[in-house]
N, C-alpha and C positions, 0 to 999 in steps of 0.2 A: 333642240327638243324633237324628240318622235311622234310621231302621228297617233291617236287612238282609235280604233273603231266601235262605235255602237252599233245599237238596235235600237229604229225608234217606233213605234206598234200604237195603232190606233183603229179601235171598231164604231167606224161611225153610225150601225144598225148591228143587229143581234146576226149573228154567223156571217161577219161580212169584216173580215179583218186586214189594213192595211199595213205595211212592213216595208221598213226602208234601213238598209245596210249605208251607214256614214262614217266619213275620214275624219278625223278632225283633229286639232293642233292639242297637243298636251294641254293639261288645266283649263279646257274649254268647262262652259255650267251648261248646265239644262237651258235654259235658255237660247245661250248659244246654238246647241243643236238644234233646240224648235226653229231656231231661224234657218239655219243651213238647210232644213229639212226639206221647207216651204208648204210646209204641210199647213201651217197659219193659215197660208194661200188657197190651197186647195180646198181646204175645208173651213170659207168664213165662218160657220156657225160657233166654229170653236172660241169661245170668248175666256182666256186664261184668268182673263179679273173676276169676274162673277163664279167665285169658287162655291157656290151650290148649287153650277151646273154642272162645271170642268174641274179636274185637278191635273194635276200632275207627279209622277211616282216614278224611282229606278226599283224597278225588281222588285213590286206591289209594296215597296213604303211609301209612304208620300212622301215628296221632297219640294221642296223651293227651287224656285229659279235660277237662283245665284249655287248652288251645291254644285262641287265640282266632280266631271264626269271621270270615271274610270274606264280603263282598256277593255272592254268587253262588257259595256254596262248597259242594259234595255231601257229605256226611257218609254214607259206607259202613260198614256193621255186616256183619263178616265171619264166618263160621261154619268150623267144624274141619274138614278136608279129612276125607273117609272115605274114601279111596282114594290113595296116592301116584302123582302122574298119571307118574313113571315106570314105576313099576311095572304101571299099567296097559296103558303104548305098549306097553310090552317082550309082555308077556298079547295084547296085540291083535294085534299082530305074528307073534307066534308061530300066532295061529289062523289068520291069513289066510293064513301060507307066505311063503315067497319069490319066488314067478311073480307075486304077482297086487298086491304094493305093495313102495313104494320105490323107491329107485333104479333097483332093475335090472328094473323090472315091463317096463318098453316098451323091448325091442333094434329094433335097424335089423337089416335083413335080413344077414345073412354077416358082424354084428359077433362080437368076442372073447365069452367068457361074460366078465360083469363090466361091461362098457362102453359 
């Protein structure tokens, strides 16, 4: 058997992304590579069982542990939203007002309100 190589990618804070290039023996899982990584190690917070903190994904699906890797496959280690990003547009929107984003920020001269 021939050897695969991943990507395994993990943002343990907001613009702060960590990347590790791995070897690893044909039909290895996800799993697998989390170990080989040691990224477990480096980053104890990461708790793989308590999946409504952590998950885990190749190439933004989720996937299980046992799925097996392909030659060129990213394995993403996803962390708990702290913020619902609707609930934030809605927040953000509100501070900006209504003249200055959205739809209706740029009228044409002598257009209707709205349009």
């Amino acid at each position: 058997m021939s050897d695969i190589t991943i990507t395994l990618v993990y943002a343990p804070k907001a613009r702060e992304v960590t990347a590790q290039t791995l070897s690893l023996p044909a039909g290895s899982t996800v799993l697998q590579g989390l170990q080989a990584s040691h990224v477990l190690q480096s980053f104890p917070e990461i708790d793989l069982d308590d999946e409504d903190a952590y998950s885990v994904g190749v190439w933004s699906r989720k996937a299980p542990p046992s799925q097996v890797l392909r030659h060129l496959d990213r394995i993403e280690i996803y962390r708990a939203l702290t913020v619902d990003p609707k609930v934030a547009r809605r927040e953000r929107f509100q501070s900006q007002g209504t003249h200055r984003a959205g739809l209706f920020s740029k009228r044409r001269p002598g257009a209707k309100p709205g349009y």
